[in-house]
ZAMARGU-4260 file (C-alpha; in steps of 0.2 Angstrom, whole numbers, plus 5000, padded with zeros to 4 digits):
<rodrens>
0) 5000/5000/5000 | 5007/5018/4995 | 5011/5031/5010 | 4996/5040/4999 | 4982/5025/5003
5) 4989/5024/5019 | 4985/5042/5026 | 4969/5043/5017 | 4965/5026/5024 | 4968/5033/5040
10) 4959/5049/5038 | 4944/5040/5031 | 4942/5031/5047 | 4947/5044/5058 | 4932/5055/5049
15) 4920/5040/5048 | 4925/5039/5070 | 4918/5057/5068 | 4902/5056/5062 | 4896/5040/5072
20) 4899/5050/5088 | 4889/5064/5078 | 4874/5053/5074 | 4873/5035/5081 | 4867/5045/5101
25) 4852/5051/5097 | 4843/5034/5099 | 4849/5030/5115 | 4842/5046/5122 | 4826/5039/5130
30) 4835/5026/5139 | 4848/5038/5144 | 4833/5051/5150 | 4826/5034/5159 | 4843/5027/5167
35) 4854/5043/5172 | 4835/5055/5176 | 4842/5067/5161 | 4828/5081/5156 | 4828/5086/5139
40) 4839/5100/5138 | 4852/5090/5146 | 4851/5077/5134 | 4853/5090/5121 | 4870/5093/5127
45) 4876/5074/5124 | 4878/5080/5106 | 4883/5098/5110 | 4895/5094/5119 | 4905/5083/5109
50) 4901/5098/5096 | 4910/5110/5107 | 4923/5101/5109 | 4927/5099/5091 | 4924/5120/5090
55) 4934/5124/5103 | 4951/5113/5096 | 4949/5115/5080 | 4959/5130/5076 | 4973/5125/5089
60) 4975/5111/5077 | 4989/5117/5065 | 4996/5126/5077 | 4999/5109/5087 | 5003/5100/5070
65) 5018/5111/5069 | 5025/5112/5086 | 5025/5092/5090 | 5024/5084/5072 | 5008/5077/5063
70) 5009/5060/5067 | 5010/5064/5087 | 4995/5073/5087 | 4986/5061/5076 | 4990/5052/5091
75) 4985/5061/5105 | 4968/5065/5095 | 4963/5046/5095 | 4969/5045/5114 | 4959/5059/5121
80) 4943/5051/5110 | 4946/5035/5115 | 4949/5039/5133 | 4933/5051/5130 | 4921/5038/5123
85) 4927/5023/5136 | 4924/5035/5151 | 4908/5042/5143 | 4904/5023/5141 | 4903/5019/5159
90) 4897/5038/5168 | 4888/5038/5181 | 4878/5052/5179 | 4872/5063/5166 | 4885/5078/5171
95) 4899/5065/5171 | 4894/5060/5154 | 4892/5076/5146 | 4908/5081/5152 | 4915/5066/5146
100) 4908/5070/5130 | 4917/5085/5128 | 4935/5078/5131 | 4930/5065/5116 | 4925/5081/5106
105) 4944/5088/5111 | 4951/5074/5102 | 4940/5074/5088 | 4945/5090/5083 | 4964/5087/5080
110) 4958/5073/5072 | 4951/5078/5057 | 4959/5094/5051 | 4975/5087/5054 | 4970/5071/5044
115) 4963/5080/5031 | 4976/5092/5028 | 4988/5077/5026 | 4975/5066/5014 | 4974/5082/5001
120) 4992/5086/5002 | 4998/5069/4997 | 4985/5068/4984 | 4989/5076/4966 | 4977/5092/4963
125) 4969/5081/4947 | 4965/5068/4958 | 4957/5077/4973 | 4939/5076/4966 | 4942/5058/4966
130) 4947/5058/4985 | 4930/5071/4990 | 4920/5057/4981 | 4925/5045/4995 | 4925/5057/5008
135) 4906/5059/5003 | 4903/5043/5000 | 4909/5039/5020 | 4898/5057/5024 | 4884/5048/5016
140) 4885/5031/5022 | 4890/5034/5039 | 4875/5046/5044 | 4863/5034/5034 | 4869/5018/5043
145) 4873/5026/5064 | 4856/5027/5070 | 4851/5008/5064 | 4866/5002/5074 | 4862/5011/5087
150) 4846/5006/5090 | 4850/4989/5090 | 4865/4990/5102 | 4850/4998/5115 | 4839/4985/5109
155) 4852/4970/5114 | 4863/4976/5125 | 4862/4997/5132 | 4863/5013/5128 | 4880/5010/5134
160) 4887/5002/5122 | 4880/5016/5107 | 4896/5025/5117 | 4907/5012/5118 | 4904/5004/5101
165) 4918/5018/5092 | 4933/5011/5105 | 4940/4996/5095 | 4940/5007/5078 | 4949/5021/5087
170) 4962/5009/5095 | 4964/5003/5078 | 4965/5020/5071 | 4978/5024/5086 | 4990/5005/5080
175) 4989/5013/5062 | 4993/5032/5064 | 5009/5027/5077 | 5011/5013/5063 | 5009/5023/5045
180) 5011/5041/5047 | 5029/5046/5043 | 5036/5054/5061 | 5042/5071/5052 | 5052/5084/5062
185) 5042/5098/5073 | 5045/5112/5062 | 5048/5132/5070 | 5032/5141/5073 | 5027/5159/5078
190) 5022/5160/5099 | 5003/5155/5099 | 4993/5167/5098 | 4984/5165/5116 | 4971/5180/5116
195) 4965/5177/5099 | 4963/5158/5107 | 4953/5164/5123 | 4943/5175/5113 | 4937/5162/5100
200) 4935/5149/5111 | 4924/5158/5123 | 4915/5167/5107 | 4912/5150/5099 | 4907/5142/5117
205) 4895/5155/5119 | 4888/5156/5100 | 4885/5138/5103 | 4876/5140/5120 | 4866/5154/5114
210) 4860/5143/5097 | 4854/5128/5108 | 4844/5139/5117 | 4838/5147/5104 | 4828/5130/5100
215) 4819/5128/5115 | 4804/5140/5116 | 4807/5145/5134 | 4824/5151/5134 | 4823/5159/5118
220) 4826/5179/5126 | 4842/5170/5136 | 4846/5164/5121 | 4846/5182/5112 | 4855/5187/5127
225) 4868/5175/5124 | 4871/5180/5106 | 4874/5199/5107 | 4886/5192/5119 | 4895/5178/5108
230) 4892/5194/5092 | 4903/5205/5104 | 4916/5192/5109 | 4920/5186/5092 | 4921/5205/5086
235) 4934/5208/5099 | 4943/5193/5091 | 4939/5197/5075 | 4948/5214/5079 | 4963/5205/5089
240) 4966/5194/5072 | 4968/5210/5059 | 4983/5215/5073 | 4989/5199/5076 | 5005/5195/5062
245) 5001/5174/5066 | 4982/5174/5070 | 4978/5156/5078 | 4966/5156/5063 | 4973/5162/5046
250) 4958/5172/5040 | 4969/5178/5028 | 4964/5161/5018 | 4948/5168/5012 | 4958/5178/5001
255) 4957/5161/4989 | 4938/5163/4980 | 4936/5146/4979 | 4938/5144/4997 | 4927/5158/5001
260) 4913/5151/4990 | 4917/5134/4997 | 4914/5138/5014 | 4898/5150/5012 | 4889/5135/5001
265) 4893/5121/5015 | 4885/5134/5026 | 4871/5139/5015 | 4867/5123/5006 | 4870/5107/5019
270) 4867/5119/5033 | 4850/5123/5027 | 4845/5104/5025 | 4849/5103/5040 | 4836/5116/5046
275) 4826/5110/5033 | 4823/5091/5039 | 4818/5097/5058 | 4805/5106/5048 | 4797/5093/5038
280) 4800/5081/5051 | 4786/5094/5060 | 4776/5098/5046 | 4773/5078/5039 | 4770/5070/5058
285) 4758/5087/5059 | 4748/5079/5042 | 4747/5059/5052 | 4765/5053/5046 | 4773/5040/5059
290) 4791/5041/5062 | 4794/5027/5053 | 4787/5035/5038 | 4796/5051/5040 | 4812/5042/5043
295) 4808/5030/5026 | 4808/5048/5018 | 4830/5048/5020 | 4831/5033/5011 | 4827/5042/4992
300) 4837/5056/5000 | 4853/5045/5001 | 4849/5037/4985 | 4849/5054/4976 | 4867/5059/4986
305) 4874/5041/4980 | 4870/5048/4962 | 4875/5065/4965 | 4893/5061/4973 | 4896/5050/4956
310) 4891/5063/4945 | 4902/5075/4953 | 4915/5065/4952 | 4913/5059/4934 | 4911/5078/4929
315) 4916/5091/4940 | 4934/5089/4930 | 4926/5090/4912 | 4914/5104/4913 | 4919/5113/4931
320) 4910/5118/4946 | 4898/5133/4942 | 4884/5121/4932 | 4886/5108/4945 | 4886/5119/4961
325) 4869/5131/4951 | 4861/5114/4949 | 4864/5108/4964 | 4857/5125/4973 | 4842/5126/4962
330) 4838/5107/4964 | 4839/5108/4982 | 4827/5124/4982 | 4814/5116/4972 | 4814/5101/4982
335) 4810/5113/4997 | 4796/5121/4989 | 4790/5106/4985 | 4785/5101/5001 | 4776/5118/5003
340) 4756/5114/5003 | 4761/5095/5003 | 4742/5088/5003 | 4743/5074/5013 | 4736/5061/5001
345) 4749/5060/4990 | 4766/5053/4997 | 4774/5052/4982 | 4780/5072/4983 | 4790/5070/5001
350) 4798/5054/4991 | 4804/5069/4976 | 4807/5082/4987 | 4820/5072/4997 | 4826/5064/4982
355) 4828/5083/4974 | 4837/5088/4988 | 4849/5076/4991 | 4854/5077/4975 | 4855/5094/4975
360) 4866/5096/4991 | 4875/5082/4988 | 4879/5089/4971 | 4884/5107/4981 | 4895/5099/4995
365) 4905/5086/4985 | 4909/5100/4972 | 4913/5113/4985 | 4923/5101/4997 | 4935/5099/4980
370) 4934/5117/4976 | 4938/5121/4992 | 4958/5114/4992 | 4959/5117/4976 | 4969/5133/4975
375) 4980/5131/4992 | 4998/5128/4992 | 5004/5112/5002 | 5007/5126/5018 | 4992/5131/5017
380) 4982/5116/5016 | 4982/5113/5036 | 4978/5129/5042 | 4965/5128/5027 | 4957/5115/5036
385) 4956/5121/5052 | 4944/5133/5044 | 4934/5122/5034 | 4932/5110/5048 | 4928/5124/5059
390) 4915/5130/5045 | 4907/5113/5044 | 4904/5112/5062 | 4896/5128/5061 | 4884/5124/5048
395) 4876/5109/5056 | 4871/5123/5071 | 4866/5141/5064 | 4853/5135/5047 | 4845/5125/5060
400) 4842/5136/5074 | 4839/5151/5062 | 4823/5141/5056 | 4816/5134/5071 | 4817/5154/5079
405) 4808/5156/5063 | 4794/5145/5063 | 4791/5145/5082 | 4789/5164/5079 | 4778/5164/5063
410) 4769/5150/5072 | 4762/5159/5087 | 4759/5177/5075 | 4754/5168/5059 | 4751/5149/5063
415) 4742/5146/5046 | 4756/5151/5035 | 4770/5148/5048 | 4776/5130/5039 | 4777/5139/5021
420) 4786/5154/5026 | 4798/5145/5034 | 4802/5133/5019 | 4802/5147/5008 | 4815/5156/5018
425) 4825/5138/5017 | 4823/5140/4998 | 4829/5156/4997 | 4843/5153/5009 | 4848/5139/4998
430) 4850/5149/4983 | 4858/5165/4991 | 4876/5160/4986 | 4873/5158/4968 | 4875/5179/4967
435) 4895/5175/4973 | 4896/5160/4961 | 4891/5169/4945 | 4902/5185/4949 | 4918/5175/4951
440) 4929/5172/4935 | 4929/5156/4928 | 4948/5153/4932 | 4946/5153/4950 | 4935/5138/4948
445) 4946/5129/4937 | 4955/5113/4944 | 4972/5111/4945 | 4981/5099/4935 | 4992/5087/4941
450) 5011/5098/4939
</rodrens>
């Protein structure tokens, strides 16, 4: 096996550790709730805080990869996650285990920008559509396939297990990093930039706070509160980075359109499908759907991305990203507005509108997670993913709370219209980055070839 199939092996299954930990929980929740006496809220924050843990490492991680050397904190991620999900595992109370959750968030986050940065930098530029279409394909498979195994590890065993269940793959993971990655010396970096890290981490902590509050109708004005607070932090970080020479974050990055209009369609595109599914999910169990009806609805929806990732990777070298990434956006949009004034005797439109919009953001992310290395220079590529990562985390959290604020407030001013208004902001939302896509020149959405 090449040094190249190696790491991207290993970053493959470091990503895939992610995403279990991000979706497999969710089942185990009522016997969680039942065994530890968690209230809702509190089981809310078994998911966020493995999120805030990823948010609040991620932009250290670069910074780390160059002081110690990529292969030791490959390392010391898959230790801190393993030692996270063991002790998560076997808490004893729900505090412990949200706590617990966070430390296997800690890891998590120097897992896979690190990872990532080291799978795109060994792989030629003409080959790096190839490499997004199995990242997408493990983003795809993953998410689908969690929640299944998790309801039968509760089912059979406990809801302890849905925790434990990710320990032998990251011990495997940990034999192959120590094993494959080359040890490569620590190289000289600028003093870390320690106020811009405070300030983004308790910015980011707080922004994260303040949007799962924002989702639960009686601490909404808390919530609010919060934000103008996490909106004042992160200006005062945002102001510390334009003085800082070696920012803990390289905004500077952005200056790439490609990674600029990356960034802003994985926040606008899969972050509003995001939003978008808690809505339906309200809006079809409203007109008599069961549960296991709505969740049937996923499976034309990962169909449709199995399709999309394959036709991004068979085209998005021959005819370039604009037509894949405007019909990705429009496709999505229509397969929102399609479930606007669903009757419900006719269950064939939920089966098109989730078809439409997993092919259309799946079409979207797959061409912007390509886009978005595409122009980055082999230094640049870690601290590139840092922010990508850091975007992506982001995405699964502002889209979704934005909407629900939405409809819980059109549904107590306007409760007849509140469902379509809300969808049609979605589809809005979903098309909004299509203005920055046709203004930029068709070079900066070229790919590179191979040198």
């Amino acid at each position: 096996m090449t040094y190249r199939a190696r790491v991207e092996t290993l970053y493959l299954l470091g990503f895939s550790l992610d995403l279990v930990n991000m979706f497999i929980g969710t089942v185990a929740y009522p016997a969680i709730a039942a065994d530890l006496q968690a209230s809702v809220p509190q089981l809310a924050w078994i998911g966020n805080a493995y999120m805030l843990g990823l948010t609040l490492v991620i932009p250290l991680g670069s910074w780390l990869a160059a002081r110690l050397g990529e292969r030791r904190v490959l390392c010391l991620s898959l230790v801190l996650f393993t030692a996270g999900a063991v002790l998560a595992g076997t808490a004893p109370s729900i505090e412990w285990l949200i706590g617990w959750r966070l430390l296997q968030g800690l890891g998590g986050g120097l897992l896979i920008p690190v990872g990532q940065a080291m799978a795109y930098r060994e792989c030629p530029p003409a080959d790096r559509a190839r490499l997004t279409a199995r990242i997408m394909a493990v983003a795809l498979l993953v998410p689908a396939l969690s929640p299944t195994l998790g309801g039968l590890l509760v089912e059979w065993g406990s809801w302890r297990g849905v925790l434990l269940v990710s320990v032998p793959l990251a011990m495997v993971a940990l034999a192959l990093a120590a094993a494959w990655v080359r040890p490569g010396a620590p190289l000289a970096v600028p003093a870390l930039d320690r106020r811009g890290l405070l300030l983004g981490s308790v910015g980011l902590s707080v922004l994260l706070v303040a949007l799962s509050l924002l989702a639960e109708p009686g601490q909404r004005m808390l919530g609010a509160g919060l934000l103008v607070v996490a909106t004042l932090v992160l200006a005062l970080y945002a102001r510390s980075a334009r003085l800082t020479d070696h920012p803990v974050l390289q905004w500077s990055l952005l200056r790439h359109a490609s990674l600029r209009l990356a960034m802003l369609i994985y926040l606008l595109v899969p972050g509003t499908f995001i939003g978008t599914q808690l809505v339906a999910t309200l809006l079809l169990h409203r007109q008599g759907y069961g549960a296991a009806a709505i969740g049937g609805f996923m499976l034309p929806w990962a169909i449709a991305s199995a399709c999309a990732i394959a036709t991004t990777r068979h085209w998005l070298p021959r005819i370039g990203a604009r037509p894949l990434l405007t019909a990705g956006m429009g496709g999505q949009a229509v397969g929102i507005a399609l479930l606007i004034g669903l009757p419900a005797s006719q269950p064939w439109l939920p089966v098109l509108a989730f078809a439409l919009m997993g092919l259309g953001g799946s079409l979207c992310s797959s061409s912007a997670q390509t886009l978005a290395f595409q122009t980055l220079a082999d230094a640049e590529l870690l601290p590139g993913s840092a922010l990508w990562n850091l975007n992506r985390q982001l995405s699964f959290c502002l889209a979704a709370a934005l909407l629900a604020c939405v409809l819980a407030v059109l549904s107590s001013v306007l409760p007849a219209h509140a469902f379509p208004l809300t969808l049609m902001l979605a589809a809005g939302m979903s098309l909004l980055p299509m203005l920055l896509l046709w203004r930029l020149p068709a070079s900066s959405l070229a790919l590179r070839a191979s040198p």
